[in-house]
C-alpha positions as CSV (number, residue, x, y, z in Angstrom):
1,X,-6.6,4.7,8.4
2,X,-4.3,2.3,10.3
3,X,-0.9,1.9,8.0
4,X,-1.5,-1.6,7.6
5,X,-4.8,-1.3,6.1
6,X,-3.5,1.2,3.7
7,X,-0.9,-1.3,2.4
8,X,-4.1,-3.8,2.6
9,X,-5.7,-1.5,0.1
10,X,-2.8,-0.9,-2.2
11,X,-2.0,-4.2,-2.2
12,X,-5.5,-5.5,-3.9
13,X,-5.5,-2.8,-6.0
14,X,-2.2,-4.1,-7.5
15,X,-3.2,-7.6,-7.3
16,X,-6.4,-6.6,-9.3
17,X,-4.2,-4.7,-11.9
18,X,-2.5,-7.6,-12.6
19,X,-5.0,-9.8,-13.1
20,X,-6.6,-7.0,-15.8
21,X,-3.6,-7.9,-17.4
22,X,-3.1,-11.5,-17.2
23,X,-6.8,-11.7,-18.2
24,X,-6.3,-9.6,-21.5
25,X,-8.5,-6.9,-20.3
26,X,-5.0,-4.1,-19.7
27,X,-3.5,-4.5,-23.4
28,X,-1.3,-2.4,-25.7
29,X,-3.0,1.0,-26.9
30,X,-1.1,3.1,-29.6
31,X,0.8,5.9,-28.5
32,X,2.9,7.4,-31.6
33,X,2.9,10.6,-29.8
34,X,2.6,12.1,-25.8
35,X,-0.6,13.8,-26.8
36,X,-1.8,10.1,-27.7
37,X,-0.3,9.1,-24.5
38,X,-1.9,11.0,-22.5
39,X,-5.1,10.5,-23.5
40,X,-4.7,6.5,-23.3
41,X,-3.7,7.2,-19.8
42,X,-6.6,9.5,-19.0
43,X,-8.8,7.2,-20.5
44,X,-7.4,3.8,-19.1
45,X,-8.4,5.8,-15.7
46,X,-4.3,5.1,-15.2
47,X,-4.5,8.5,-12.4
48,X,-6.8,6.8,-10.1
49,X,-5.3,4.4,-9.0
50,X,-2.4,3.3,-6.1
51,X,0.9,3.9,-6.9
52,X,2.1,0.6,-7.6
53,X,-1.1,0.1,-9.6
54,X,-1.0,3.2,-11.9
55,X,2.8,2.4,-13.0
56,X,1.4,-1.4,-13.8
57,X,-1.6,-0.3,-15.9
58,X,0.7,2.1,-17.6
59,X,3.3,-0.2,-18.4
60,X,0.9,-2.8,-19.8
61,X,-0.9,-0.4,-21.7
62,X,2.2,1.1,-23.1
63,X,3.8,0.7,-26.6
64,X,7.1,2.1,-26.1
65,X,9.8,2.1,-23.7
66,X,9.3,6.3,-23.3
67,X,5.5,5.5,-22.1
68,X,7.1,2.8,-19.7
69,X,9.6,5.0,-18.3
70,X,7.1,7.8,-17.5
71,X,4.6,5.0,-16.4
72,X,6.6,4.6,-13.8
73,X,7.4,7.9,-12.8
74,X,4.1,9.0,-12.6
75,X,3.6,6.6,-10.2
76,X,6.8,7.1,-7.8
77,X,5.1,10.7,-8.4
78,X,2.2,9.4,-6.5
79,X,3.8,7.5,-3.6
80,X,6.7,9.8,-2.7
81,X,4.2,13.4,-2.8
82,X,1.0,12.5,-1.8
83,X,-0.2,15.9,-1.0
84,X,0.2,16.0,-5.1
85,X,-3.3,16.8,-6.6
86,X,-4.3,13.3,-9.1
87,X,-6.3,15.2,-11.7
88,X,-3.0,15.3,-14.2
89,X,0.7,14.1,-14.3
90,X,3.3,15.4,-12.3
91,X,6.8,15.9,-12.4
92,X,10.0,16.4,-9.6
93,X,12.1,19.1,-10.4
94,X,15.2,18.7,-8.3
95,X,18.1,19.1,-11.2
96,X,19.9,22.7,-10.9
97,X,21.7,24.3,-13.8
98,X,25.2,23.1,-13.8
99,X,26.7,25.7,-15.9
100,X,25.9,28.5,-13.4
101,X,24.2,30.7,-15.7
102,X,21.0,30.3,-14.3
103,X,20.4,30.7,-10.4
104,X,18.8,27.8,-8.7
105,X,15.2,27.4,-7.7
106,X,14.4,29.6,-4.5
107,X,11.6,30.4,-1.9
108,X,12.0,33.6,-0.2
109,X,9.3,35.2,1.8
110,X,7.3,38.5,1.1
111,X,5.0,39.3,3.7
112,X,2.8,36.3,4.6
113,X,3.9,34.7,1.3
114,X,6.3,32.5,0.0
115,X,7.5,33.3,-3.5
116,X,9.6,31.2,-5.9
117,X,12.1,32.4,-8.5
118,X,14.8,30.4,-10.4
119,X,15.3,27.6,-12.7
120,X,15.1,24.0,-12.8
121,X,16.9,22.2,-16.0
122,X,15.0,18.8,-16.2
123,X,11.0,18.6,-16.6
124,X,9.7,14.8,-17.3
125,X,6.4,15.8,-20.0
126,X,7.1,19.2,-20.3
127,X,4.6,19.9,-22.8
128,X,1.6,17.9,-20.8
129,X,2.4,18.1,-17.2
130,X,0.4,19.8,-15.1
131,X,1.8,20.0,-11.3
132,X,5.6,20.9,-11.0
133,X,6.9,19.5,-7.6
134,X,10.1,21.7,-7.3
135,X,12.7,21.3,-5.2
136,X,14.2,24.8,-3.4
137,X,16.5,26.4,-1.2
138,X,14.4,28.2,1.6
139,X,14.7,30.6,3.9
140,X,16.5,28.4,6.7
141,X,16.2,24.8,5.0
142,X,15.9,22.9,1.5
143,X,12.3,22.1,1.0
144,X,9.3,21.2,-1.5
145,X,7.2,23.5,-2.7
146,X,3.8,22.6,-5.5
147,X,2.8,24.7,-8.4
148,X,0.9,24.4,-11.3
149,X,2.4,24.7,-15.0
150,X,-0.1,27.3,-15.4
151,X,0.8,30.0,-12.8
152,X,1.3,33.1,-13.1
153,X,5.1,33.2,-13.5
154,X,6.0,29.8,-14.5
155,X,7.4,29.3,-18.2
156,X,8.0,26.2,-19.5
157,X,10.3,25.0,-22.8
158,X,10.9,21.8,-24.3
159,X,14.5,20.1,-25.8
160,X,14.1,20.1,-29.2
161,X,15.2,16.4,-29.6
162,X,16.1,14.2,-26.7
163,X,18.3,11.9,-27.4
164,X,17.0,8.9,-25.1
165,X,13.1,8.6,-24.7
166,X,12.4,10.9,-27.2
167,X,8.7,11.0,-27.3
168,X,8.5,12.2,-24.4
169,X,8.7,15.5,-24.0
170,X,11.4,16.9,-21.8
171,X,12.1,20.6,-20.7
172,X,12.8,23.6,-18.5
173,X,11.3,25.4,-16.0
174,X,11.9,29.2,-15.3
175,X,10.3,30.6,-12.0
176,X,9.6,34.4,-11.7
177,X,8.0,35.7,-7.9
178,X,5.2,32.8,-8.7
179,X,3.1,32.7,-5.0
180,X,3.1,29.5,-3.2
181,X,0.5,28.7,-0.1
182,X,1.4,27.4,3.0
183,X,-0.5,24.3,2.2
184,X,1.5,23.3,-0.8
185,X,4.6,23.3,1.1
186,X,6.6,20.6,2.3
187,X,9.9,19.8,4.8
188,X,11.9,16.8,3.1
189,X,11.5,15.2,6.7
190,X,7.9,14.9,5.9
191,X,8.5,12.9,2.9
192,X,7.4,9.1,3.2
193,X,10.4,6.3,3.5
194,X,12.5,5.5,0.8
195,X,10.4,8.3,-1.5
196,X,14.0,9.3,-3.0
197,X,14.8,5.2,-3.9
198,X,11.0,4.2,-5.0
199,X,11.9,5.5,-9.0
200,X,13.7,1.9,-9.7
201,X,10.8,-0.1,-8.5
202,X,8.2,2.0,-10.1
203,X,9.7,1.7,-13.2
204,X,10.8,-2.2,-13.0
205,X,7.0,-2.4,-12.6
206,X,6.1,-0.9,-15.5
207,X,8.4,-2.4,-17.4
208,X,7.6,-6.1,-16.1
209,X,3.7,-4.7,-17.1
210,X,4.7,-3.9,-20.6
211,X,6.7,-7.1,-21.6
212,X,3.7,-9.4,-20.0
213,X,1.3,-7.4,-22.1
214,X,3.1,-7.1,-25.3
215,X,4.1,-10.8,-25.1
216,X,0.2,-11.9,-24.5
217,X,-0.4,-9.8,-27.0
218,X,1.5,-11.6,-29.7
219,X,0.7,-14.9,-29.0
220,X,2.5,-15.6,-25.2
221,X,5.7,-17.5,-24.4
222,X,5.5,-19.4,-21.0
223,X,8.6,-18.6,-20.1
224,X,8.4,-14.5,-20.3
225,X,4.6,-14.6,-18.7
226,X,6.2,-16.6,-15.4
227,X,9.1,-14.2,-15.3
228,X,6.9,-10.6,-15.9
229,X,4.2,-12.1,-13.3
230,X,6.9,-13.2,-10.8
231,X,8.7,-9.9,-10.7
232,X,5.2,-8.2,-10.5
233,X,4.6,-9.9,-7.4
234,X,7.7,-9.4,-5.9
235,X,6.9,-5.5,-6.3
236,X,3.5,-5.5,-5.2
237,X,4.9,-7.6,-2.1
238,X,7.9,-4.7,-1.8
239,X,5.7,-1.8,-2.4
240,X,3.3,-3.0,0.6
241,X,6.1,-2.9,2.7
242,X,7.8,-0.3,1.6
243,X,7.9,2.3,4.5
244,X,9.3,-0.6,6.8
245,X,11.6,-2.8,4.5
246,X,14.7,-2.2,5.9
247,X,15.9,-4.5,2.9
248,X,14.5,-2.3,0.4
249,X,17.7,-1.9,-1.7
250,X,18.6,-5.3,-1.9
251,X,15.1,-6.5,-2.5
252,X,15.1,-3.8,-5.7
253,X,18.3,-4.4,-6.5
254,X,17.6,-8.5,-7.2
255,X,14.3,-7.2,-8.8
256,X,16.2,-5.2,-11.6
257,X,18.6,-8.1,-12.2
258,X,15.5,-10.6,-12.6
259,X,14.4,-7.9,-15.2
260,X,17.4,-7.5,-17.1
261,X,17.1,-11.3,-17.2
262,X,13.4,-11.6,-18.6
263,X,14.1,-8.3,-21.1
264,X,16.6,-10.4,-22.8
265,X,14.0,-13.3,-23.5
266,X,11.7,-10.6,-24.3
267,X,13.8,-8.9,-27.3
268,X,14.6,-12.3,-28.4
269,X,10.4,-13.2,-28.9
270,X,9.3,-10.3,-30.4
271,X,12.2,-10.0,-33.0
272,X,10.2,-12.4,-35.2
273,X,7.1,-11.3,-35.0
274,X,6.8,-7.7,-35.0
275,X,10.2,-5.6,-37.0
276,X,8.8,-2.0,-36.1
277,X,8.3,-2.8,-31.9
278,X,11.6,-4.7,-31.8
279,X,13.1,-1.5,-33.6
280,X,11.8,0.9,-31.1
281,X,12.6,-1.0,-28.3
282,X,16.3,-1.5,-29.1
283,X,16.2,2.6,-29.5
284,X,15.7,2.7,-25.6
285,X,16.6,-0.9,-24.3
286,X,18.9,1.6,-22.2
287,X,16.0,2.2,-19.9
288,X,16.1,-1.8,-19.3
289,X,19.5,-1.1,-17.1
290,X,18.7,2.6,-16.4
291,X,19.3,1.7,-12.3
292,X,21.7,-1.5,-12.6
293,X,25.2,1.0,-12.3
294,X,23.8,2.7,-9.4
295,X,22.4,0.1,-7.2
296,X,25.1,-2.2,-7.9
297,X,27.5,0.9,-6.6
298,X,25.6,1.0,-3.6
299,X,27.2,-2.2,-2.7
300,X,24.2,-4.6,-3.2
């Protein structure tokens, strides 16, 4: 398929998302717990959709700011490994053990077989996630390898309370000689454009989703509803172009300022009308300005 109709495609899949959610048919589900969360998404058919698309139906049908966060994820998941399987969530494990105490993630070659071994110290849905997309030192370069949760030689714990997003689990991953194919290998030069900078967009979606939703939801404020739906399209327009933008940065960067902007409405609207939400939200309103410090270091 020519690349243009591809961002055709994703494009009115996004479009159509929002609309779901404009329309009152994408609305807040209860999610007290991941297990809850996971079936919501499964259920909402989140998976099966474009990138851009699943993080928006996640965020709108999200009821806390750790379901927005991995919303989002799940969906830079999708557009920065495509090869990833879409029957289950995913999760990048790039972070190393700083301490030293645990060797780094590995590949080294036995026969006609790749075998990892190592560690990894940061697993987004530990206790739900079902492909592990680990980053590893190779034989000659870095590169990214796919396994399962459930391989043989994978073990997988879980923090016992995480301080920020802390309904959604978050863990470890020890590696011991577990096989990988040739087919679930990747070079990073294979990776699409911009697949290390598309978390902050993703994300900003979601989010965007969630406070047009919740706001419909209890009653709408004109003001919030033109802001969400603004920045919505502004990432559905970015995400169709976002292997060629060679203003992607900047263009993200105004998109998370626009956010921080509309979140502050947002708090102030639901702080009368719903005690608990407002509570919860406040808990993690850190995720709000998660990527503000480092794209405003960047120099944009």
């Amino acid at each position: 398929m020519a690349l243009q109709a591809i961002f055709t495609k994703m494009m009115r899949d996004d479009e159509n998302q929002l609309d779901r959610v404009k329309s009152g048919k994408l609305t807040p589900l209860e999610s007290p717990a991941e297990a809850h969360w996971y079936a919501n998404w499964s259920s909402a058919g989140c998976g099966d959709h474009e990138p851009l698309a699943m993080a928006l139906m996640g965020g709108a049908i999200a009821d806390r700011l750790a379901w927005v966060f991995h919303a989002g994820y799940q969906g830079m998941m999708r557009y920065a490994f495509p090869f990833c399987p879409q029957d289950g969530w995913a999760s990048y494990l790039v972070a190393d053990d700083r301490s030293g105490e645990y060797p780094d993630a590995t590949v080294k070659r036995s026969g006609s077989a790749l075998m990892l071994s190592g560690y990894k110290s940061w697993v987004a849905a530990s206790r739900h996630v079902r492909y592990l997309v680990v980053r590893v030192h190779g034989p000659d370069e870095d590169m990214i390898v796919l396994v399962e949760s459930d391989d043989e030689g994978v073990q997988l714990s879980h923090r016992d309370r995480p301080g920020f997003l802390s309904e959604l689990s978050q863990g470890f991953a020890a590696f011991e000689d577990v096989p990988v194919t040739d087919t679930r290998v990747l070079r990073l030069a294979d990776l699409p454009e911009n697949f290390s900078r598309s978390e902050p967009l993703h994300v900003l979606t979601a989010l965007n989703a969630f406070m047009l939703s919740h706001t419909l939801a209890l009653g709408g404020n004109e003001h919030i509803e033109s802001a969400a739906t603004a920045s919505l399209r502004n990432s559905i327009d970015l995400a169709s172009h976002i292997a060629v933008a060679d203003d992607f940065l900047p263009r993200v960067a105004k998109l998370d300022a626009q956010t921080s902007e509309t979140a502050a409405l947002f708090e102030s609207f639901v702080e009368s009308r719903n005690k608990e939400f407002v509570a919860r939200f406040r808990k993690d309103r850190g995720l709000v300005k998660m990527f503000s410090k480092g794209l405003q270091a960047s120099g944009l």
